[in-house]
C-alpha positions in Angstrom: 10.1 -127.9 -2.3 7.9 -129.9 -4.6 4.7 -128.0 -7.0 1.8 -129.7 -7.5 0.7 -130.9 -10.7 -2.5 -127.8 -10.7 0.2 -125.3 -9.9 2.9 -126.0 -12.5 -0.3 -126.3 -15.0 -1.1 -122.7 -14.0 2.4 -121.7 -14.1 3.2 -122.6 -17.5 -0.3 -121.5 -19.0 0.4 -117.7 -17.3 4.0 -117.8 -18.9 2.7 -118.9 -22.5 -0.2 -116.4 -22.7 2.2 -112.9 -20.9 5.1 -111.9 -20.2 8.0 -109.6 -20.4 11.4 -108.7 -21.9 13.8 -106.4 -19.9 16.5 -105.0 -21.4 18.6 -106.1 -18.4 20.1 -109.0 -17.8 19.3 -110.1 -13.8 17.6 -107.3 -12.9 20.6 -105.1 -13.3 20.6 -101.1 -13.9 22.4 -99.7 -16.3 24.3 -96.3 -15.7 24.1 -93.5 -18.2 26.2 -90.3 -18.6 24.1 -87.7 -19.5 25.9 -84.4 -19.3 28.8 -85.5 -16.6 25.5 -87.2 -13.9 24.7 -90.7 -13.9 21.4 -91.8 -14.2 19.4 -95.2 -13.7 17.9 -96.9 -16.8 15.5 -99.7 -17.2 13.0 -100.3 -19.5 10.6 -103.4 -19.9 8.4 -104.0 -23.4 5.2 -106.1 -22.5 3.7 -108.8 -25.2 1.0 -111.3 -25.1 1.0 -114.5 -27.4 -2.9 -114.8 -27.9 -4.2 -111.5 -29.5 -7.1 -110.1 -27.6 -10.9 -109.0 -29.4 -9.5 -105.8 -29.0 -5.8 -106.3 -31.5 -8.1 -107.9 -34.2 -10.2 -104.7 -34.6 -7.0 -102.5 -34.6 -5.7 -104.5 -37.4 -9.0 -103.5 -39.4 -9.0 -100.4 -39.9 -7.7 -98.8 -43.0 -5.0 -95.9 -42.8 -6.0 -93.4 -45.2 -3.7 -91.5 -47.4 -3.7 -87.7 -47.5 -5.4 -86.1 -50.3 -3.8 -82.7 -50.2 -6.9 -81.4 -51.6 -7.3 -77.6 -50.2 -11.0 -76.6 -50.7 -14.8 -78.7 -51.1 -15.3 -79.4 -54.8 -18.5 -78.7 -54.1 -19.6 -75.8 -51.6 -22.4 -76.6 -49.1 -26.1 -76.1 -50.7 -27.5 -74.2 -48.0 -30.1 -73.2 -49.5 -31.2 -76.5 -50.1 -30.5 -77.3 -46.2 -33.4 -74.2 -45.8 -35.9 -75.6 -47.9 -35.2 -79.4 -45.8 -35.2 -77.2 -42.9 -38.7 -75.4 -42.8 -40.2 -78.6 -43.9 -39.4 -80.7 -41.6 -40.0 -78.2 -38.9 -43.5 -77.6 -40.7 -44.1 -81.8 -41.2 -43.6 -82.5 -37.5 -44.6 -79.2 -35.3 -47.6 -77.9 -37.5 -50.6 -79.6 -35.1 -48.3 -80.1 -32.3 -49.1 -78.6 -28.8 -46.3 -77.8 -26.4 -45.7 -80.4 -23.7 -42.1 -80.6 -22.3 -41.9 -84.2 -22.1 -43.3 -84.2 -25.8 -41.1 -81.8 -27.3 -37.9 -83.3 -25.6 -38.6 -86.3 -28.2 -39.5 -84.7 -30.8 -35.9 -82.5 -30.5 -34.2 -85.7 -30.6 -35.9 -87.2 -33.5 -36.4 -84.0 -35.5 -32.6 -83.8 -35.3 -31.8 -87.3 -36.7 -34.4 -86.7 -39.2 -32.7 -83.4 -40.9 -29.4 -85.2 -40.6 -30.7 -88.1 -42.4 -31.9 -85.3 -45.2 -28.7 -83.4 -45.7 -26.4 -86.3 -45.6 -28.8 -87.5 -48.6 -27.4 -84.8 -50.5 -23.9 -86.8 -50.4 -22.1 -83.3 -50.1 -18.4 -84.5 -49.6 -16.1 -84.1 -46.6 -18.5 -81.7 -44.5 -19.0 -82.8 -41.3 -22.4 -82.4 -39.9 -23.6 -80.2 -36.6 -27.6 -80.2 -36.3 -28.9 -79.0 -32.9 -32.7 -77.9 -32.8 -34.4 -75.9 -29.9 -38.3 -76.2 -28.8 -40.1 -73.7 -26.5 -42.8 -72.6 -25.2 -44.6 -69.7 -27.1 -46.3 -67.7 -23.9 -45.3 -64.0 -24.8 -41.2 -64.3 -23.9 -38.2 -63.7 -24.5 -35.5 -66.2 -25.4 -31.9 -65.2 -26.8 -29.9 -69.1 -28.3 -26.1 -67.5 -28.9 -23.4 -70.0 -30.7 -20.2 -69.5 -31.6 -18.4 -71.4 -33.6 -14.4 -71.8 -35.3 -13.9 -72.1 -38.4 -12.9 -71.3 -41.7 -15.4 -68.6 -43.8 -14.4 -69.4 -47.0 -15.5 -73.2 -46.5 -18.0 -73.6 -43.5 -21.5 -72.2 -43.2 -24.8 -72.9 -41.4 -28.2 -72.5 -42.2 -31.1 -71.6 -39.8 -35.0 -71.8 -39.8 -37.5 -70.8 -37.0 -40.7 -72.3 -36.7 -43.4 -70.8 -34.7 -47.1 -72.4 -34.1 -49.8 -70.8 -32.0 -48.0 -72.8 -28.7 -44.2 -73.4 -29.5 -41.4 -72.3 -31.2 -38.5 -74.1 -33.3 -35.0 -73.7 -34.3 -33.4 -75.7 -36.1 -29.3 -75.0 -36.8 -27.2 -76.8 -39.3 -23.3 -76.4 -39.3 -21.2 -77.6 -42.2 -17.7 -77.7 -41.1 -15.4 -78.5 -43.9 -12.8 -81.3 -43.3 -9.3 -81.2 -45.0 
């Protein structure tokens, strides 16, 4: 049987770029003894000659080393994070009326913007959680729970509430300590 010149082109391209070691010779299984049964034992390790887009950013990142450091050298300012807090919430909801499709955006950006702000403070190794609420004020009720685990000695939050003759604003930052 003869191969055209396109198919053994084909062939030997594939077979450069994959392929596959076994670690049996002819397809063969290997028998183990484990505890007085036999059992059947192949395995197969894959490899590829041309590294993909994908191996050259794995290569690039940096493995760190461990610090062993047990606690913040410096604790979480959060009375600072109040002050950024109320004005922010003041800056963007003072004149503002309540429309749904209005105060969906303004959640979104009112949360970037107060993240921007604390992570200015260049606190180390606290990892940031801002979530902001925006309601309706029309004589209601609303109860926001959250719970949260971590540790007391390291982590805090800080809160503000806003409140304008239509709407109503929390704002929520967790600092959650990273070892």
């Amino acid at each position: 049987m003869m191969m055209s010149d396109n198919t053994k082109d084909r062939a030997a391209r594939s077979s450069k770029k994959r392929g596959s070691i076994s670690s049996l010779s002819n397809h063969e299984f290997w028998r183990k003894e484990i505890h007085g049964r036999t059992k059947d034992s192949t395995s197969t390790v894959s490899y590829m000659d041309e590294p993909s887009q994908r191996d050259d950013v794995s290569r690039l990142t940096v493995q760190m080393e461990n610090t062993y450091q047990l606690g913040p050298p410096k604790h979480f300012p959060a009375i600072i994070v109040n002050h950024i807090l109320k004005d922010v919430l003041t800056s963007y909801l003072q004149v503002e009326e309540y429309e749904p499709e209005l105060c969906r955006q303004m959640t979104k950006t009112i949360s970037e913007v107060i993240k921007a702000r604390v992570k200015d403070l260049m606190i180390p190794r606290y990892k940031l959680i801002v979530i902001v609420h925006i309601g309706q004020l029309n004589r209601q009720s609303i109860l926001i729970g959250s719970r949260c685990l971590w540790d007391p000695k390291n982590d805090t939050f800080s809160s503000y509430i806003f409140r304008n003759s239509s709407l109503f604003a929390l704002a929520n930052v967790y600092a959650v300590y990273l070892e």
